[in-house]
C-alpha positions as CSV (number, residue, x, y, z in Angstrom):
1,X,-0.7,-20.5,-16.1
2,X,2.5,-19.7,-14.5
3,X,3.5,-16.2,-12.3
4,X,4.8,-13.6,-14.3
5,X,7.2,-11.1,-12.7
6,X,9.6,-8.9,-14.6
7,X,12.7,-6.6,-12.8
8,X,14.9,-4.8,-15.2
9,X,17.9,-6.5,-13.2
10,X,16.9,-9.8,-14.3
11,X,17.5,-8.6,-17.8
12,X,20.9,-7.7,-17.8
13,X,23.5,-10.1,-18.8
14,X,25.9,-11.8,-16.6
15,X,28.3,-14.4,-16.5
16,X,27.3,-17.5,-14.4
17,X,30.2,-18.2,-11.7
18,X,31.2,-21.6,-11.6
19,X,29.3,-23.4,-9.4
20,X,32.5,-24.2,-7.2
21,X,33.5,-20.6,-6.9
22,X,29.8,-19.9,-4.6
23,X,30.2,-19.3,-0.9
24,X,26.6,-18.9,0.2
25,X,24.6,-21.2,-2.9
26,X,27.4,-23.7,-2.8
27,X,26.1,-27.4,-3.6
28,X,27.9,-28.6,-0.7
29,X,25.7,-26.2,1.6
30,X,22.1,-27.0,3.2
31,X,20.6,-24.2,5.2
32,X,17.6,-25.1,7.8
33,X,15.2,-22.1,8.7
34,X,12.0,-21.3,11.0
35,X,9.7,-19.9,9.7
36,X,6.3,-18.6,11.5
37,X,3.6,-16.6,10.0
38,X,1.5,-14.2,12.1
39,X,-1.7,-12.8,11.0
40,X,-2.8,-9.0,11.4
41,X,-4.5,-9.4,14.5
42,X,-1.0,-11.0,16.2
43,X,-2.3,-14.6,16.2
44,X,0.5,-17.4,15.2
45,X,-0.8,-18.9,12.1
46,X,2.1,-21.7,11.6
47,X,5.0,-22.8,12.1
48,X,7.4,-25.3,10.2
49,X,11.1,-25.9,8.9
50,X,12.0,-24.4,5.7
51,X,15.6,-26.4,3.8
52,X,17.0,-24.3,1.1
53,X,19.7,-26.5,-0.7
54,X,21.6,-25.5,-3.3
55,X,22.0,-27.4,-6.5
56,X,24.9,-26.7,-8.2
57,X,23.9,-25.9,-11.4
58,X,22.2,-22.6,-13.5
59,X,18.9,-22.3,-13.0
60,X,16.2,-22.8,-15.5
61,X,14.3,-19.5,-15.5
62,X,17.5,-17.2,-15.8
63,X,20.4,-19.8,-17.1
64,X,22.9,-16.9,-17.6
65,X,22.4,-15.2,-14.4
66,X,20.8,-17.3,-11.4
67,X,22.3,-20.2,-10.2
68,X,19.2,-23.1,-8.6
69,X,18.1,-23.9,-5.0
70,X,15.5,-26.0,-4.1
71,X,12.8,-25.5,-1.1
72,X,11.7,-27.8,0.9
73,X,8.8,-27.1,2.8
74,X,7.0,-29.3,6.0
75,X,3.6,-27.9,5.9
76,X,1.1,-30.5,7.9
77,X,-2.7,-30.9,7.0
78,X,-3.4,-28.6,9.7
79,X,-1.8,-25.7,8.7
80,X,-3.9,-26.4,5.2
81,X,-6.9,-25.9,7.2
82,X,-6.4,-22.9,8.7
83,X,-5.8,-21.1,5.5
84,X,-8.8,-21.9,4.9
85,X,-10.2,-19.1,7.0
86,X,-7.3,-16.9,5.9
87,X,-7.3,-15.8,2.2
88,X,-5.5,-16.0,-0.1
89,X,-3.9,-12.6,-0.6
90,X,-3.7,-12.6,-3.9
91,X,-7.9,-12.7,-3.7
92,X,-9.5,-9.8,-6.5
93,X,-12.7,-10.6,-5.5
94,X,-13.9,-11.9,-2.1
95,X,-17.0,-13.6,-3.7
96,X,-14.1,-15.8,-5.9
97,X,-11.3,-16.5,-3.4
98,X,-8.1,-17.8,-4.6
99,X,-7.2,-21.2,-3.5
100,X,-3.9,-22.1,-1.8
101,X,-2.1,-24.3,-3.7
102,X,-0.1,-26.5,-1.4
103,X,3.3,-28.8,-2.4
104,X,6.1,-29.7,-0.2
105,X,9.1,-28.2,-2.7
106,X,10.0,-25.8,-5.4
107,X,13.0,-24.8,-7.2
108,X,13.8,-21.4,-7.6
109,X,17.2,-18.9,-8.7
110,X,20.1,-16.6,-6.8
111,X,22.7,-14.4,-7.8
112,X,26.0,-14.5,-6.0
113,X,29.1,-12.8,-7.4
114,X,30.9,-9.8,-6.3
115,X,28.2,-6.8,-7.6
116,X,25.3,-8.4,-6.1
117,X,24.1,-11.4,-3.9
118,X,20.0,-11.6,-4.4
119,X,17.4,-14.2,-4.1
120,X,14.2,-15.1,-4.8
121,X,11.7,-14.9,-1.7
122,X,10.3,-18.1,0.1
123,X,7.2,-17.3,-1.4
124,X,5.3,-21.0,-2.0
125,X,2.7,-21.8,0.1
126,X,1.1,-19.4,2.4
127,X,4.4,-17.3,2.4
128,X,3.0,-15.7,-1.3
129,X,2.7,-12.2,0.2
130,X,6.7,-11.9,-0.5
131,X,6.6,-11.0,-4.0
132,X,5.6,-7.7,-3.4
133,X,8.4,-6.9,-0.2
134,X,11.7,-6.0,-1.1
135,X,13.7,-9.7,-2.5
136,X,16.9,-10.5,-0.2
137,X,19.7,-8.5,-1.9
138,X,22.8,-7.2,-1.0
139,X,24.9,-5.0,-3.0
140,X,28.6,-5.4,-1.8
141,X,30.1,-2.4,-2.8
142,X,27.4,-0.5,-0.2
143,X,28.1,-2.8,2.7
144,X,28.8,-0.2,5.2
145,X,26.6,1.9,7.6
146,X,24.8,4.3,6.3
147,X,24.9,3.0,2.8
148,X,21.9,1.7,1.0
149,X,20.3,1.5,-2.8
150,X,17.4,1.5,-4.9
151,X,16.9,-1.5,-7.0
152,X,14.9,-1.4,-10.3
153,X,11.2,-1.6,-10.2
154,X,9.6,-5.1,-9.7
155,X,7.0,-5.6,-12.6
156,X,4.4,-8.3,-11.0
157,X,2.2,-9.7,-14.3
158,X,0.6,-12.5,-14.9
159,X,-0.7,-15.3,-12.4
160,X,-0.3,-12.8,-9.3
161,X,-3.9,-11.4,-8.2
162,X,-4.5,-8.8,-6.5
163,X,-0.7,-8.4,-6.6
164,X,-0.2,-7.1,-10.2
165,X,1.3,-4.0,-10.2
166,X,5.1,-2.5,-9.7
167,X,7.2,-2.6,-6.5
168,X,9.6,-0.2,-6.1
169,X,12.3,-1.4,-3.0
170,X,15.1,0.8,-1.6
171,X,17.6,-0.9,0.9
172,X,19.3,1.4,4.4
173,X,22.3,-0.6,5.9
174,X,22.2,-0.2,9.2
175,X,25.2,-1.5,11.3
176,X,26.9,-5.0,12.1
177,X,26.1,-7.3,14.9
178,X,26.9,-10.7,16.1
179,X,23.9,-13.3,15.8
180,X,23.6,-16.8,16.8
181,X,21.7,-19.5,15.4
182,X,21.9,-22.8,17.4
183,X,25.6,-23.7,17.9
184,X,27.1,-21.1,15.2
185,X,28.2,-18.1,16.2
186,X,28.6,-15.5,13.0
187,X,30.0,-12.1,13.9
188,X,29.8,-9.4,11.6
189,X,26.6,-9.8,10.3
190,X,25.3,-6.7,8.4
191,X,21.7,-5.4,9.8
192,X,19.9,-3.7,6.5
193,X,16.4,-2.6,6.7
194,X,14.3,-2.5,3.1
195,X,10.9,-1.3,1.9
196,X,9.1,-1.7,-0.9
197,X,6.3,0.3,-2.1
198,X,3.5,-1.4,-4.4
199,X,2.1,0.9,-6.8
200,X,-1.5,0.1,-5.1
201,X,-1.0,-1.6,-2.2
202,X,1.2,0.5,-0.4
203,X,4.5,-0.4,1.5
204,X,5.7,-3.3,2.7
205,X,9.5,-4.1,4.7
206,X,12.0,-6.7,5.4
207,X,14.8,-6.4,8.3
208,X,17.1,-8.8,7.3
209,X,20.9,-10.0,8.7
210,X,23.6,-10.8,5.6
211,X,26.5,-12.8,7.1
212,X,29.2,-12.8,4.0
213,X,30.1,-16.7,3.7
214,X,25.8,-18.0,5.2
215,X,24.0,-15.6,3.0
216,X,20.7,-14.2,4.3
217,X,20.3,-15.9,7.9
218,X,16.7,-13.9,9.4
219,X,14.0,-12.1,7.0
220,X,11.8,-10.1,9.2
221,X,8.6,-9.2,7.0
222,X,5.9,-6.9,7.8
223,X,3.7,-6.4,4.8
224,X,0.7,-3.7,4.2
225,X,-2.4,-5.4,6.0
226,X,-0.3,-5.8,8.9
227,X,0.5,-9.7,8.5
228,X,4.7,-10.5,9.6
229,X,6.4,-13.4,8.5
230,X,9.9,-14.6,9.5
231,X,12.7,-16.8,8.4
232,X,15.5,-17.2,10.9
233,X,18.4,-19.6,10.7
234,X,18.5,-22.4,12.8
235,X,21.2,-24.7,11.3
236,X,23.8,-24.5,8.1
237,X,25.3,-27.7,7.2
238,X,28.2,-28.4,5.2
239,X,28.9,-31.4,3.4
240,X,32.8,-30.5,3.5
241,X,33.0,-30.5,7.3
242,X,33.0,-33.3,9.5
């Protein structure tokens, strides 16, 4: 059976923008991230390279409203085995753990037009424990420090675990600040800080840097049993540059 998840956002209607009118989920765009998980007790649990690439066209769990990227993930068989010892967090009952379920790509849905730029998490894998942190979203309109919002509850259903419940996120822009990642240099980045409290598993936070035309370049999670994960840019690619 499939995850079940249900926001009130998701809901509303929207008109697609055509898929050349995107900036950050632009076809023509591939975005290359590391990622490195770190357990509750501080030790590195694994490191790989995350591709999110755009595709262009609506995608199929929200047709109207999300346009598709794919994942691509470079998990090796040793990074299988020492989940092994680490579980699942969607586990009800220790006696029954909950198996990792391991693939190498997904496809998933974003919103980008001029109320709202959002995304579903990296959450395949071992990175599961980011359905119930605040999802990358940036409301335009509040881009400035000192502004901020609260999104809609997240309903979490079906297919989640231990995670069924309903998150409630709330977003604090910060201030701007030049980043670097590899040879691009993106001033202006916007610095917003979320949380998201889990009606029984308490709160969980992302810090996360919006650049305007590369989208969501770090997520910096730190989740309610202590364990961190982090995306960080390393290299955006453009098919329309030489």
């Amino acid at each position: 059976m499939l995850p079940v998840f249900l926001s009130l956002a998701s809901l509303l209607p929207a008109r697609q923008p055509l898929p050349d009118s995107l900036v950050i989920f632009n076809a023509n765009r591939t975005y290359h991230y590391h990622a490195v998980f770190v357990s509750p007790t501080g030790d590195t649990l694994s490191q790989e390279r995350i591709t999110f690439q755009p595709l262009g066209q609506p995608w199929v769990g929200q047709p109207k409203r999300q346009t598709g990227f794919q994942v691509r993930y470079t998990y090796t068989t040793q990074d299988s085995l020492t989940f092994l010892a680490y579980p699942n967090p969607k586990t009800k009952r220790l006696d029954k753990p909950e198996k990792y379920w391991w693939h190498n790509q997904e496809t998933t849905g974003a919103i980008e037009n001029r109320q709202e730029i959002w995304m579903h998490p990296i959450r395949g894998n071992q990175y599961a424990y980011t359905e119930v942190a605040p999802f990358p979203q940036v409301k335009p309109a509040s881009l400035q420090a000192g502004g901020g919002w609260q999104e809609n509850p997240l309903y979490i259903m079906m297919g989640w675990g231990a995670f069924k419940g309903k998150v409630t996120p709330t977003y604090q822009v910060d201030r701007q600040a030049t980043r670097q990642y590899g040879s691009l240099t993106l001033p202006d980045c916007w610095l917003i800080h979320a949380v998201g409290e889990h009606s029984k598993l308490g709160k969980s936070y992302l810090d996360f840097y919006f650049h305007p035309q590369y989208g969501f370049t770090e997520m910096h999670y730190r989740f309610y049993d202590g364990t961190r994960i982090s995306f960080v840019l390393e290299q955006a690619l453009d098919k329309r540059q030489p």
